[in-house]
Structure formats: C-alpha cells, structure tokens
CHARMM internal coordinates of N, CA and C (Angstrom, degrees):
IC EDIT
DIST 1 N 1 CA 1.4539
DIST 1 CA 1 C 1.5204
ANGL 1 N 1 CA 1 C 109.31
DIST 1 C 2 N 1.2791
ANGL 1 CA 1 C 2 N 122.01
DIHE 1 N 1 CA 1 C 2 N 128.94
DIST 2 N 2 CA 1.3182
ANGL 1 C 2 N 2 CA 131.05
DIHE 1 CA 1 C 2 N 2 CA 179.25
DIST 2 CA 2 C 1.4773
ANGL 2 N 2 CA 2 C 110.69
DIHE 1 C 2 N 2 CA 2 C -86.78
DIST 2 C 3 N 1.2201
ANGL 2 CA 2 C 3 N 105.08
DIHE 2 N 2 CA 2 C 3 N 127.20
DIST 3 N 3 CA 1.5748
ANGL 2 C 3 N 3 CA 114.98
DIHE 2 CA 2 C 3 N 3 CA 166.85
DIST 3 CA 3 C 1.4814
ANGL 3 N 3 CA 3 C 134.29
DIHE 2 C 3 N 3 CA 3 C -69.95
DIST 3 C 4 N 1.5747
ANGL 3 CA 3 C 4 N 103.16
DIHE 3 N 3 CA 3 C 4 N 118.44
DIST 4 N 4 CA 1.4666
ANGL 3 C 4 N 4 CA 115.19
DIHE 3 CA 3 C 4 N 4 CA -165.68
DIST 4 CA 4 C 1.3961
ANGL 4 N 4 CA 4 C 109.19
DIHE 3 C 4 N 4 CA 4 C -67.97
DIST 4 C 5 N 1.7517
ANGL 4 CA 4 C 5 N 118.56
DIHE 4 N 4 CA 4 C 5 N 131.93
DIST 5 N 5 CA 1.3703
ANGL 4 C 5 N 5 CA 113.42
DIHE 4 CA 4 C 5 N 5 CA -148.99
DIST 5 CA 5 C 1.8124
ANGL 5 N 5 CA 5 C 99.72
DIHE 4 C 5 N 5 CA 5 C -92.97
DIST 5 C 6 N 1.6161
ANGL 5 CA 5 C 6 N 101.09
DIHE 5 N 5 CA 5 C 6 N -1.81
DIST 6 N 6 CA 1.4943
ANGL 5 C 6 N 6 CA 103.28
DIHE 5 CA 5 C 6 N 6 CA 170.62
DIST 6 CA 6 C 1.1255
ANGL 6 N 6 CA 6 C 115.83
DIHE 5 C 6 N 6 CA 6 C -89.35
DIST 6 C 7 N 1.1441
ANGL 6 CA 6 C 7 N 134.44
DIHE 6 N 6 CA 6 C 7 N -39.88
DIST 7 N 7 CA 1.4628
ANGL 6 C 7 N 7 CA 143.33
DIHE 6 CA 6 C 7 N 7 CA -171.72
DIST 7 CA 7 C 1.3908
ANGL 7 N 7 CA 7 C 119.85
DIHE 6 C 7 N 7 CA 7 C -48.32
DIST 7 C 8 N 1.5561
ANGL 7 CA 7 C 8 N 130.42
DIHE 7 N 7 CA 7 C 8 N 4.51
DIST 8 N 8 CA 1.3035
ANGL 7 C 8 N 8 CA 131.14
DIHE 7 CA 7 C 8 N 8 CA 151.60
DIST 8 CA 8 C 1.0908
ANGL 8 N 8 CA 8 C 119.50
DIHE 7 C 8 N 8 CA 8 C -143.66
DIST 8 C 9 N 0.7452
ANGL 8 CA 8 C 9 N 134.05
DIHE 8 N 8 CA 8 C 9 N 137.89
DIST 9 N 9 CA 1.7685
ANGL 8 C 9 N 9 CA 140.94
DIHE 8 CA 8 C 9 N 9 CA -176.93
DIST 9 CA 9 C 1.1980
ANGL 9 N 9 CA 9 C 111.55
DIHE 8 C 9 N 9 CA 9 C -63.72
DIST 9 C 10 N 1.5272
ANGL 9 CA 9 C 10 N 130.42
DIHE 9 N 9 CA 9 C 10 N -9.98
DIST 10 N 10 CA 1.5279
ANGL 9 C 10 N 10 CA 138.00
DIHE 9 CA 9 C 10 N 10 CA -173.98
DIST 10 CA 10 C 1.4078
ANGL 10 N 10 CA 10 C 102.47
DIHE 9 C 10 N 10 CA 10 C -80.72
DIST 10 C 11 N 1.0231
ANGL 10 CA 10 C 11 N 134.35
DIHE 10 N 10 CA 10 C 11 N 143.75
DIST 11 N 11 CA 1.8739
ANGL 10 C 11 N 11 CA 149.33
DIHE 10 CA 10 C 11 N 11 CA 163.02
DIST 11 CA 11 C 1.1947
ANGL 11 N 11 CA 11 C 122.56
DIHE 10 C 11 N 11 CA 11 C -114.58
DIST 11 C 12 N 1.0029
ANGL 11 CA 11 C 12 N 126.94
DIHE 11 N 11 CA 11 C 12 N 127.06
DIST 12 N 12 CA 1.7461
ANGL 11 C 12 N 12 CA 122.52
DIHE 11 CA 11 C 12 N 12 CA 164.69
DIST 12 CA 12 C 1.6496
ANGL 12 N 12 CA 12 C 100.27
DIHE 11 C 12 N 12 CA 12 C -60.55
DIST 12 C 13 N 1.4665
ANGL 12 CA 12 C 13 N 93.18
DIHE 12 N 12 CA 12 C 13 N -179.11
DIST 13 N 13 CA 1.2413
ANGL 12 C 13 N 13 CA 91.21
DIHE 12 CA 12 C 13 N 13 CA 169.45
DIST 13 CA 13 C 1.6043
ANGL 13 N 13 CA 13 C 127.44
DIHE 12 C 13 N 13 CA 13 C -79.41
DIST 13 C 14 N 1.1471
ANGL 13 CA 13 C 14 N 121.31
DIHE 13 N 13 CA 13 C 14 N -13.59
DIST 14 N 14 CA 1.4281
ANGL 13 C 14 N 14 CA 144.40
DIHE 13 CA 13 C 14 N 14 CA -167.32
DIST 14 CA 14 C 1.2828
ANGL 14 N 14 CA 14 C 85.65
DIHE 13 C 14 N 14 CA 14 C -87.43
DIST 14 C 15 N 1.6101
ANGL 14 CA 14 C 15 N 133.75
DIHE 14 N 14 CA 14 C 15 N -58.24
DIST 15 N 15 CA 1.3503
ANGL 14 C 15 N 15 CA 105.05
DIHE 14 CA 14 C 15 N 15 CA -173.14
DIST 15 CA 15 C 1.4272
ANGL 15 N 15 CA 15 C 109.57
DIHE 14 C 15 N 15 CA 15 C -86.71
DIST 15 C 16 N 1.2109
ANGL 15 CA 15 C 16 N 136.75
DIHE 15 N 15 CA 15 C 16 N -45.23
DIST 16 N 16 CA 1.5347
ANGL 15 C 16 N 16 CA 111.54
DIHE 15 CA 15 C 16 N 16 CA 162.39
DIST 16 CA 16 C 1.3270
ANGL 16 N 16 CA 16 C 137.83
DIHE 15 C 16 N 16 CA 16 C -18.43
DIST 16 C 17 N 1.4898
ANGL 16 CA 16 C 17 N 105.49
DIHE 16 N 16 CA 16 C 17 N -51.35
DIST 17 N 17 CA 1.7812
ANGL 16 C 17 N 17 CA 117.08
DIHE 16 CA 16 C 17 N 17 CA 169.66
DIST 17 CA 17 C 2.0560
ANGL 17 N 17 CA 17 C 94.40
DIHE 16 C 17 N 17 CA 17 C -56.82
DIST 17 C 18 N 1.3100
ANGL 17 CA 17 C 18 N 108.86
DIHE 17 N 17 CA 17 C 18 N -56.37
DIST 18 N 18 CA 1.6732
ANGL 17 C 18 N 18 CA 90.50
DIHE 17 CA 17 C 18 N 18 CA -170.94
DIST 18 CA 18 C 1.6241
ANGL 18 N 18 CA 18 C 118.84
DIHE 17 C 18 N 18 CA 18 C -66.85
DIST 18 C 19 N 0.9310
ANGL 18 CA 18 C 19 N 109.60
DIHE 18 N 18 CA 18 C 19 N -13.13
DIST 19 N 19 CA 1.7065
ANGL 18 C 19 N 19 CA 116.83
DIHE 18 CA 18 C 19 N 19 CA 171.38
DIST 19 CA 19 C 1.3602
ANGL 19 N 19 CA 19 C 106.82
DIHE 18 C 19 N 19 CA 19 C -77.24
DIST 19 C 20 N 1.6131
ANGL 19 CA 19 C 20 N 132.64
DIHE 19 N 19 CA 19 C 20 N -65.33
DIST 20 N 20 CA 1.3336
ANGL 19 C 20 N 20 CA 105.75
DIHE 19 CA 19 C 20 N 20 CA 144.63
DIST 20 CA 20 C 1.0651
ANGL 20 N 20 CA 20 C 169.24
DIHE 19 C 20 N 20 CA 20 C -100.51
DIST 20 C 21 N 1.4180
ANGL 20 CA 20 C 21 N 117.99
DIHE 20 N 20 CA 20 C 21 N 54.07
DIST 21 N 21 CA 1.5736
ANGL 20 C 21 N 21 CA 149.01
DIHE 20 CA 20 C 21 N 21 CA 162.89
DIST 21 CA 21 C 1.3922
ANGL 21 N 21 CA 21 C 98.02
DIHE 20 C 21 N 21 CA 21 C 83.74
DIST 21 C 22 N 0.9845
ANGL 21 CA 21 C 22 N 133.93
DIHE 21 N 21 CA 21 C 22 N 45.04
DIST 22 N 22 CA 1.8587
ANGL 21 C 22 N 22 CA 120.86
DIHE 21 CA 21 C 22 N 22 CA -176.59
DIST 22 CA 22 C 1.3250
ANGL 22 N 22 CA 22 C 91.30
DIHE 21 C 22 N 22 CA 22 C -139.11
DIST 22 C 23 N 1.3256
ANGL 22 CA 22 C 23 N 119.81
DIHE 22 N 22 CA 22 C 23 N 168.26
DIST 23 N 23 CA 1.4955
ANGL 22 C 23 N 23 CA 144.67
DIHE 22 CA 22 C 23 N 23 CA -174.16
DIST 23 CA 23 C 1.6085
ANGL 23 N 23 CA 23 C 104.76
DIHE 22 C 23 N 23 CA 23 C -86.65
DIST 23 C 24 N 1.2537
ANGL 23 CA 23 C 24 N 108.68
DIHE 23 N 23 CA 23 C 24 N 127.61
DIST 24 N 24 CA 1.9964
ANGL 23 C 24 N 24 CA 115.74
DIHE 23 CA 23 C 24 N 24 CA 174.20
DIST 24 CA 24 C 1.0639
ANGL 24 N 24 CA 24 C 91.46
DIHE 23 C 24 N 24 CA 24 C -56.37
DIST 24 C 25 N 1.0643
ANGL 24 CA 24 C 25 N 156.54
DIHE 24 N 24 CA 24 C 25 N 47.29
DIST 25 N 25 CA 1.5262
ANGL 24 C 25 N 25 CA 143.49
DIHE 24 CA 24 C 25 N 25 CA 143.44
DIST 25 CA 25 C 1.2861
ANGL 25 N 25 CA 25 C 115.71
DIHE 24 C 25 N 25 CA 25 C -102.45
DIST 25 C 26 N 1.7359
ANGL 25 CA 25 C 26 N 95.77
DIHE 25 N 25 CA 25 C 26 N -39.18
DIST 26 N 26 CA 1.8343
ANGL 25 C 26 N 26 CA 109.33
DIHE 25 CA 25 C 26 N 26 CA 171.04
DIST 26 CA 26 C 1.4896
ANGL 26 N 26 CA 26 C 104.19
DIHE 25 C 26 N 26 CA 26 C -75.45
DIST 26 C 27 N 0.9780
ANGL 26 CA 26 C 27 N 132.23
DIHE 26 N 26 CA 26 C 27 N 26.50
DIST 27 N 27 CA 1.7781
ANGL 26 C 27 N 27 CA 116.21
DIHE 26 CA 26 C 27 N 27 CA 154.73
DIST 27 CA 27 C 1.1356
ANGL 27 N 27 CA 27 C 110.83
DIHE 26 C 27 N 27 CA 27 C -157.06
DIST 27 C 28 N 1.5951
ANGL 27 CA 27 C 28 N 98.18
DIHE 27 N 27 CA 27 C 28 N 42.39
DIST 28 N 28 CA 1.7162
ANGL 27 C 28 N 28 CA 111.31
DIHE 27 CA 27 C 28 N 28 CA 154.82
DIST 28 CA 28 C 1.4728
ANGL 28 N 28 CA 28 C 106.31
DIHE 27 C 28 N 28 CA 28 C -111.17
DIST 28 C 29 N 1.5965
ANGL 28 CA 28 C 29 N 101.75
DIHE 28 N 28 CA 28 C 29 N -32.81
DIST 29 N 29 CA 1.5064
ANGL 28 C 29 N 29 CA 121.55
DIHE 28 CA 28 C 29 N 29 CA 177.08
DIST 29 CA 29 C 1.5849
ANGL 29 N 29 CA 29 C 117.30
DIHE 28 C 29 N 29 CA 29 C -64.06
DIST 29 C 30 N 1.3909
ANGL 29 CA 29 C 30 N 112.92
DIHE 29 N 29 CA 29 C 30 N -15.70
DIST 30 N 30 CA 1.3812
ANGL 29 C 30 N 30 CA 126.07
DIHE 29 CA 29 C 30 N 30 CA -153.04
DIST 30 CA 30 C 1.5835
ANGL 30 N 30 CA 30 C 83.82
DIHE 29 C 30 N 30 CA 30 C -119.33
DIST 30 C 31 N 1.3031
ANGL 30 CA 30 C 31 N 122.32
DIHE 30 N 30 CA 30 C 31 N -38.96
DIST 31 N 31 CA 1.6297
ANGL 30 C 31 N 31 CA 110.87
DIHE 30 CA 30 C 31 N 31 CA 175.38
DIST 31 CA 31 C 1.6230
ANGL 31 N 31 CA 31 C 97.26
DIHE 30 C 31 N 31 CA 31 C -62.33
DIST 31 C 32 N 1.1576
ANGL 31 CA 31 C 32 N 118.96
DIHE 31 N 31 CA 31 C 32 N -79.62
DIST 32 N 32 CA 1.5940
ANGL 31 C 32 N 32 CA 141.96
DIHE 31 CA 31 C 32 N 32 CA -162.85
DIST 32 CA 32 C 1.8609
ANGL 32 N 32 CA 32 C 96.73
DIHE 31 C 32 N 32 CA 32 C -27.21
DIST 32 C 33 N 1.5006
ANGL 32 CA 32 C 33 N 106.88
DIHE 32 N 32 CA 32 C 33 N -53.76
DIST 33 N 33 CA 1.4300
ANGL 32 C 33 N 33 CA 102.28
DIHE 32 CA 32 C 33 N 33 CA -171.28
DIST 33 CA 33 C 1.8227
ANGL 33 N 33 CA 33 C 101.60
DIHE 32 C 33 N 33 CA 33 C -91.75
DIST 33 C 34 N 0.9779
ANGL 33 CA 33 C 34 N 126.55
DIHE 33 N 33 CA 33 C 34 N 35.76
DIST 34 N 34 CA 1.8796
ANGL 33 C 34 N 34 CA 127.10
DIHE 33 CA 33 C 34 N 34 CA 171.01
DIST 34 CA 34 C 1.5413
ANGL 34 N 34 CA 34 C 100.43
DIHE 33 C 34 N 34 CA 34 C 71.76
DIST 34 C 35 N 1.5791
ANGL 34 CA 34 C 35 N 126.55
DIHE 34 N 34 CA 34 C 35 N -0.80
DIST 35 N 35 CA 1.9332
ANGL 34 C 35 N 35 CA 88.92
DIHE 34 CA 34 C 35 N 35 CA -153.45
DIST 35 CA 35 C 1.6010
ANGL 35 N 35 CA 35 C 70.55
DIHE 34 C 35 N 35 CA 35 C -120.46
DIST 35 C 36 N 1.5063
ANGL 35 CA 35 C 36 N 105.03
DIHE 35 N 35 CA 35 C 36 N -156.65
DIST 36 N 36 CA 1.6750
ANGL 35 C 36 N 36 CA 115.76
DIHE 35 CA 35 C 36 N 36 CA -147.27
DIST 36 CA 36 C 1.0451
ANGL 36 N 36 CA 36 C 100.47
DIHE 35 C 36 N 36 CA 36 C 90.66
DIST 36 C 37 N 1.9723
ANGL 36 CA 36 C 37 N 97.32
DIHE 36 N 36 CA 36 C 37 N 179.90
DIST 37 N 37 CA 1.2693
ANGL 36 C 37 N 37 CA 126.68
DIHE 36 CA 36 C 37 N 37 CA 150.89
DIST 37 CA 37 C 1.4679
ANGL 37 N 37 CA 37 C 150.82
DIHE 36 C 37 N 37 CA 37 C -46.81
DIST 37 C 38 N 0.9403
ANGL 37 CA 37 C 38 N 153.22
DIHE 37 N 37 CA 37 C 38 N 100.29
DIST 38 N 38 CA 0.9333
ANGL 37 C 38 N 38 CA 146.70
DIHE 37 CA 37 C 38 N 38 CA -143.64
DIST 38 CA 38 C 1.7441
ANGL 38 N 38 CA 38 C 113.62
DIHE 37 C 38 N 38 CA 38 C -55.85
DIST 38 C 39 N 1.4384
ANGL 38 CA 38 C 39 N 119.05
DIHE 38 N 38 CA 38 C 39 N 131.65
DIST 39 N 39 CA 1.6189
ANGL 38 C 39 N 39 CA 104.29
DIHE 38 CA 38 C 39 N 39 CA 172.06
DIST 39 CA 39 C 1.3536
ANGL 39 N 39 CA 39 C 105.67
DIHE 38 C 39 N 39 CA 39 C -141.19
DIST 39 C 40 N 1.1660
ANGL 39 CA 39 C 40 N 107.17
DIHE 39 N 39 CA 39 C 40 N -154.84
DIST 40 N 40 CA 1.3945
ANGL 39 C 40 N 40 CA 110.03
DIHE 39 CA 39 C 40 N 40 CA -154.13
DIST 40 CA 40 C 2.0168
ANGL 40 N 40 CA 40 C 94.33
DIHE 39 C 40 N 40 CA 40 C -141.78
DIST 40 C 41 N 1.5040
ANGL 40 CA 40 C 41 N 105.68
DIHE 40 N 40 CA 40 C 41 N 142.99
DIST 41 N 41 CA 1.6944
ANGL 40 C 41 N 41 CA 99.78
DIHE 40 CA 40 C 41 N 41 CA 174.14
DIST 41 CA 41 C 1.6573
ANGL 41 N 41 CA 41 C 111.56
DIHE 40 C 41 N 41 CA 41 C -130.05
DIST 41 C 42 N 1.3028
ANGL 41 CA 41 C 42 N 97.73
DIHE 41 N 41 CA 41 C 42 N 111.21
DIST 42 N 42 CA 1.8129
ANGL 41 C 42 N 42 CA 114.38
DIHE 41 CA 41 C 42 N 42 CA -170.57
DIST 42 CA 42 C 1.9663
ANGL 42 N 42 CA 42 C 95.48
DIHE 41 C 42 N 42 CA 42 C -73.47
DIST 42 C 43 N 1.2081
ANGL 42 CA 42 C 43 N 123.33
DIHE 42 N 42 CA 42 C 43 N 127.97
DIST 43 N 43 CA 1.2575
ANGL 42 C 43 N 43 CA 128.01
DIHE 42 CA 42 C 43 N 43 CA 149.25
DIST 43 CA 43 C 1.8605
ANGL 43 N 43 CA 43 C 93.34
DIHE 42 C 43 N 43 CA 43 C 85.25
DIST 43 C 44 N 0.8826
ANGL 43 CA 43 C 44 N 122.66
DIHE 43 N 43 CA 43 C 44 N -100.06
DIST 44 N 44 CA 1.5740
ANGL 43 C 44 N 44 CA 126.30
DIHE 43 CA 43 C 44 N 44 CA -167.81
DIST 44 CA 44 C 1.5090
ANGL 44 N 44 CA 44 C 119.10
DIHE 43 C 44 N 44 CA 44 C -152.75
DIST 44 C 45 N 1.6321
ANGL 44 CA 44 C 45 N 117.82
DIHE 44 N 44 CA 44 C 45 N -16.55
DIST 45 N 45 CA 1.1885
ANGL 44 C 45 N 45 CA 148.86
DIHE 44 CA 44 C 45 N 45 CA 175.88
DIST 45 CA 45 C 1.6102
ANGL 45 N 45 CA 45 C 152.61
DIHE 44 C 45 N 45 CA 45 C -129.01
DIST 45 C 46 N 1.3464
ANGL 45 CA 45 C 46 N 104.33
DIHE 45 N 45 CA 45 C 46 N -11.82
DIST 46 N 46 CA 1.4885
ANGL 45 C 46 N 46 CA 128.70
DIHE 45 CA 45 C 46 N 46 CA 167.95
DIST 46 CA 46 C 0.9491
ANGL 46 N 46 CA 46 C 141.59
DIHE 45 C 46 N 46 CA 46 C -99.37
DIST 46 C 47 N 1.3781
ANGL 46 CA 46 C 47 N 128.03
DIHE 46 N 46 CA 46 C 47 N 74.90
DIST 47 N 47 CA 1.2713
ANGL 46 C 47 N 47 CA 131.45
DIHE 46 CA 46 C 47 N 47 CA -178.20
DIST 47 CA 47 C 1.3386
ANGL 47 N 47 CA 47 C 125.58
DIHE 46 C 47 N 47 CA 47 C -67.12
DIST 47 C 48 N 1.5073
ANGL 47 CA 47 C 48 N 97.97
DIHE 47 N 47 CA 47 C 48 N 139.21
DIST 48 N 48 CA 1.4996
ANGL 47 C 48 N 48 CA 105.22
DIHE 47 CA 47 C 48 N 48 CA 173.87
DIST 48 CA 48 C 1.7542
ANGL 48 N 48 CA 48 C 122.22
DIHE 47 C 48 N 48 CA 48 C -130.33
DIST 48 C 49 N 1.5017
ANGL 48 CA 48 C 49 N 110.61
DIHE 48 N 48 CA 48 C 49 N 151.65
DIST 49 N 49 CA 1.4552
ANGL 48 C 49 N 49 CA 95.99
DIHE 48 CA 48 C 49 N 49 CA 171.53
DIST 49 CA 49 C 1.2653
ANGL 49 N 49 CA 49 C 105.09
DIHE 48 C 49 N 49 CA 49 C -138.65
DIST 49 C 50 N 1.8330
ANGL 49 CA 49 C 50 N 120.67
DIHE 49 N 49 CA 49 C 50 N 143.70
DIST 50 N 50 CA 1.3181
ANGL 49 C 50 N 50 CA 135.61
DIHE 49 CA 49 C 50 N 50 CA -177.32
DIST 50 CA 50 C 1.2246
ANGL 50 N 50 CA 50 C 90.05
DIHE 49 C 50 N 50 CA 50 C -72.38
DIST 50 C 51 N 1.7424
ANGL 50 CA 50 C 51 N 104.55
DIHE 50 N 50 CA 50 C 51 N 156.96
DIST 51 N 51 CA 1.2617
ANGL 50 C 51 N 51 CA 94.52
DIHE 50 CA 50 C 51 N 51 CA 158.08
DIST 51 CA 51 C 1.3539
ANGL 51 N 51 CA 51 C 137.13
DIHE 50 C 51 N 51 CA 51 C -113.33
DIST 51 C 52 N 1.7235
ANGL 51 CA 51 C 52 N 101.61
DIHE 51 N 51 CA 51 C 52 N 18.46
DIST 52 N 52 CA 1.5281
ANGL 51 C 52 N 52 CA 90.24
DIHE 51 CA 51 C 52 N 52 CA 154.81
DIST 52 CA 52 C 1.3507
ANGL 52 N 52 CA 52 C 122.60
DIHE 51 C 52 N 52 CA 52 C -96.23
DIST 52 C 53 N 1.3391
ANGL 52 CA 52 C 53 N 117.40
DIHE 52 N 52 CA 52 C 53 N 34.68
DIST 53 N 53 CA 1.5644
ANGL 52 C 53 N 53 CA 120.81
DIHE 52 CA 52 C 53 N 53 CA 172.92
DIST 53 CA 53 C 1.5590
ANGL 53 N 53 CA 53 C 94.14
DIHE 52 C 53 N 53 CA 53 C -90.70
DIST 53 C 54 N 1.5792
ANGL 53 CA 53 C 54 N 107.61
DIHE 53 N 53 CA 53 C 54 N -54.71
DIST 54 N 54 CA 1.7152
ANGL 53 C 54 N 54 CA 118.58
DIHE 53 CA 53 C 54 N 54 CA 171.96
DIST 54 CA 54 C 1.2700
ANGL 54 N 54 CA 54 C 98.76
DIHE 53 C 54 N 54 CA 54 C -32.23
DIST 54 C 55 N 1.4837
ANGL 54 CA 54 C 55 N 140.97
DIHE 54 N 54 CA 54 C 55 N -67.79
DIST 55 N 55 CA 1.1590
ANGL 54 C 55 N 55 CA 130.65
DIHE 54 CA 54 C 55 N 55 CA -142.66
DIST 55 CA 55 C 1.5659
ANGL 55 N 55 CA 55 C 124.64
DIHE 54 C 55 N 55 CA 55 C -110.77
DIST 55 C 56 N 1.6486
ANGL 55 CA 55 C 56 N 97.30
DIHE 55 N 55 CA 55 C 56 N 18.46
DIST 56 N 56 CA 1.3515
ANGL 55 C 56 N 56 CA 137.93
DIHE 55 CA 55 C 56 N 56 CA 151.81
DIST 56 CA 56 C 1.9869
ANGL 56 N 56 CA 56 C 102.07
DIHE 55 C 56 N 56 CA 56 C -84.17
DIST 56 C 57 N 0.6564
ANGL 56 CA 56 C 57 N 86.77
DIHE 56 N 56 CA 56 C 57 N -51.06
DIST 57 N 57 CA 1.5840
ANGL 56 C 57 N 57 CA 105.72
DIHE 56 CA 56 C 57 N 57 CA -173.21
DIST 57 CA 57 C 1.8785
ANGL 57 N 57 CA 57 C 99.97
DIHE 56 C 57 N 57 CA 57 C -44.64
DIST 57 C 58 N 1.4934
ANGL 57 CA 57 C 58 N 102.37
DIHE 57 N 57 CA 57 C 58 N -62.41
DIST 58 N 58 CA 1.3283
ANGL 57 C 58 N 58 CA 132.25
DIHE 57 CA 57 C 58 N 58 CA -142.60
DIST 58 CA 58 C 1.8764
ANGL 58 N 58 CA 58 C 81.49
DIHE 57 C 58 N 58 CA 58 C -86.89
DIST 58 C 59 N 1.2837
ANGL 58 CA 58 C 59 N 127.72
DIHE 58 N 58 CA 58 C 59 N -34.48
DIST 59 N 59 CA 1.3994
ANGL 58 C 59 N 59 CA 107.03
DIHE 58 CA 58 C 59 N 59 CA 174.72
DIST 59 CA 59 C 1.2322
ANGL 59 N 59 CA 59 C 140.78
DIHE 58 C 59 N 59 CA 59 C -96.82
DIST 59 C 60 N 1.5689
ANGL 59 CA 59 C 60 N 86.97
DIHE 59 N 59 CA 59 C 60 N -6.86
DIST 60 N 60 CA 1.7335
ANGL 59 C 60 N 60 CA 104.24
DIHE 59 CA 59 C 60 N 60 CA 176.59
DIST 60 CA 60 C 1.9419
ANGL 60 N 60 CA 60 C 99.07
DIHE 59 C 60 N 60 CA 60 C -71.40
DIST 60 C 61 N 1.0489
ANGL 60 CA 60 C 61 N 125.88
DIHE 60 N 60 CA 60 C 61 N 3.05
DIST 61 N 61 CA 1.2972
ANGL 60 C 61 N 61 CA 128.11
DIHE 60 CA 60 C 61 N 61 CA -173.78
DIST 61 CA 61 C 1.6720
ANGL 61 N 61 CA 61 C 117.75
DIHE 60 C 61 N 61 CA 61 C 80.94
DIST 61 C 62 N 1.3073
ANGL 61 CA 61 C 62 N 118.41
DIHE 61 N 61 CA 61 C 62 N 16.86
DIST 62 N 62 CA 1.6613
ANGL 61 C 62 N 62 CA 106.76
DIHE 61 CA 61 C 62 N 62 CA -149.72
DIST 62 CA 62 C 1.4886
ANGL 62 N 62 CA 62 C 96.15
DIHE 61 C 62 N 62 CA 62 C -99.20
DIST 62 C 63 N 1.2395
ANGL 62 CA 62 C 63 N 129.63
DIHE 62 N 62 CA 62 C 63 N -11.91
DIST 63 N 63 CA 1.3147
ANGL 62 C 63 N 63 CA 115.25
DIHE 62 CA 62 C 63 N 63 CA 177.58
DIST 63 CA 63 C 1.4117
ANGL 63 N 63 CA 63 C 120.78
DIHE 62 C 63 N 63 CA 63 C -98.44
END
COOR INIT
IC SEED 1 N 1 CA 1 C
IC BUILD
C-alpha cells in the first residue's frame, strides 16, 4: 500500500523543498545557516517540516 502524500502534515525535507519550489539543497542550506522554515528534528537526524510552518513560511514572503 502506498502512502498518501496528504495524509500528514509532516514533510521530509525533499518534500518541503517541492512544496516550496526550491531545490533540497536550499533547505539544508537554510537549516545550516538558522533561517528557513521552521522544522522540527526526531531522534538526532530526521528532519521534518509541518506544513503550516511552510505556509507561514510561504506568506511571510521569504521564499
């Protein structure tokens, strides 16, 4: 069974970057230097982002 890509509000970073149009490289770059979106880090290595932080993100104008 394939997982419905709506069914949680959580994103990797790969889909965060495709929600807002930029390359997963730009929100490793955006972790590394503090700014971006706001996310969240499960265990020591997994990032995640809601997406109404994204769409906090997406109206403050910053992307």
């Amino acid at each position: 069974m394939e997982k419905d890509a709506t069914s949680s509000p959580w994103m990797t970073p790969k889909e965060a970057a495709a929600y807002l149009s930029v390359h997963p490289g730009t929100m490793h770059n955006w972790r590394s230097q503090g700014k971006g979106p706001t996310y969240k880090v499960v265990g020591t290595r997994i990032v995640r982002y809601h997406r109404q932080d994204l769409d906090a993100f997406l109206s403050a104008g910053a992307a």
